[in-house]
C-alpha positions in Angstrom: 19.8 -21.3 -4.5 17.3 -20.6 -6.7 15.0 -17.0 -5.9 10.7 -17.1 -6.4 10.4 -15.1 -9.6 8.3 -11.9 -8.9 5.4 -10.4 -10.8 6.3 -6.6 -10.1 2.8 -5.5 -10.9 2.4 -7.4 -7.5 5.2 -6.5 -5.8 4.8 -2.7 -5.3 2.1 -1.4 -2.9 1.7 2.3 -2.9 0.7 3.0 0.9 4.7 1.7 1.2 6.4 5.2 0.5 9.1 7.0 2.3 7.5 10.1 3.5 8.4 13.2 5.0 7.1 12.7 8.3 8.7 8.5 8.5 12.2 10.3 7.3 11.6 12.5 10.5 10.2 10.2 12.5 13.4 7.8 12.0 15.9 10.7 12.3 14.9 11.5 15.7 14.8 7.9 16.6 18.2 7.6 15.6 19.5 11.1 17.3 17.7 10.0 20.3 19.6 6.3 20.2 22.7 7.6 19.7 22.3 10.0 22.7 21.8 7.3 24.9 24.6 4.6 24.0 27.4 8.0 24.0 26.6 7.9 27.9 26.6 4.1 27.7 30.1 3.8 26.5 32.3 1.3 28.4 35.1 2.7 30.9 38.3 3.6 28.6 40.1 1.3 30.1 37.7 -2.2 29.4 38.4 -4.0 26.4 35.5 -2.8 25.1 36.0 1.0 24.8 37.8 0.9 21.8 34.8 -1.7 20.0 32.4 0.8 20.9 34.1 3.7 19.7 34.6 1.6 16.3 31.1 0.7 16.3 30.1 4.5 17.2 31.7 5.5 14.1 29.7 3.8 11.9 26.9 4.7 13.6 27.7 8.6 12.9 28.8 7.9 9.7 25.8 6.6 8.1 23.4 8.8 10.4 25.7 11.7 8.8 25.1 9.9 5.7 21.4 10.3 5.6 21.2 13.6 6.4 23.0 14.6 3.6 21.2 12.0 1.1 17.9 13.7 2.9 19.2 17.0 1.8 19.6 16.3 -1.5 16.1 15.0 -1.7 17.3 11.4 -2.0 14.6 9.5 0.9 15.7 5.9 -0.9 19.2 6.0 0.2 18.8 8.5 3.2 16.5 5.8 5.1 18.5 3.3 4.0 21.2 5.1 5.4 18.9 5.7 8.8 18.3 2.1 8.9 22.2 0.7 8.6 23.2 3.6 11.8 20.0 1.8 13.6 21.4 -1.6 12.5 25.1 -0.7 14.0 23.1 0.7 17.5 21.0 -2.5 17.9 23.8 -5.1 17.6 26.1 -2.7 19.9 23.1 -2.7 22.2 22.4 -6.5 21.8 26.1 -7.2 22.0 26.7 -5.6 25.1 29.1 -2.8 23.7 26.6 -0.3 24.9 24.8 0.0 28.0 21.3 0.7 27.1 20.1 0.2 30.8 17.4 -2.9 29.9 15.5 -0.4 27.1 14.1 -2.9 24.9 11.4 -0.8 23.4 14.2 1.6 21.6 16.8 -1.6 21.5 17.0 -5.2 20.6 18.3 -7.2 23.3 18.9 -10.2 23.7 15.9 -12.7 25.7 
């Protein structure tokens, strides 16, 4: 497959930056998420418990992630970070794994 070449004096648009406030804005998006799938677990007995605990993990660990890449001062890979937890809550949510109770303004679901 072969990529469109790009002109990186046209690539780059400087209204596109990371700033404080969308670093904030997307941590408490993602704190907030993650609040609500840890009371939409499945029962510990379903086949399911131990997938969403897996996929939980990852969640935390890349929200943990970005704090500490925020910390540093490091917005590139702390939203990127942000953005992989989100990723992880959205197919959990579309998936099934957790029960977001219909929310698809915070969630992707499926129709």
């Amino acid at each position: 497959m072969e990529y469109p070449k790009c002109n990186i004096n046209n690539t780059f648009n400087i209204d596109n930056t990371i700033t404080n406030e969308k670093i904030k804005e997307y941590l408490m998006k993602t704190e907030d998420a993650i609040i609500i799938i840890k009371k939409g677990l499945p029962p510990e007995r379903s086949l399911l418990y131990d997938v969403a605990l897996d996929f939980l993990s990852m969640i935390e660990c890349y929200f943990n992630d970005a704090k500490v890449f925020i910390e540093k001062g490091d917005y590139i890979n702390g939203f990127a970070s942000l953005n992989y937890a989100y990723g992880w809550i959205d197919a959990g949510a579309r998936l099934g794994i957790f029960d977001v109770g219909g929310d698809d303004v915070r969630f992707t679901l499926a129709k």
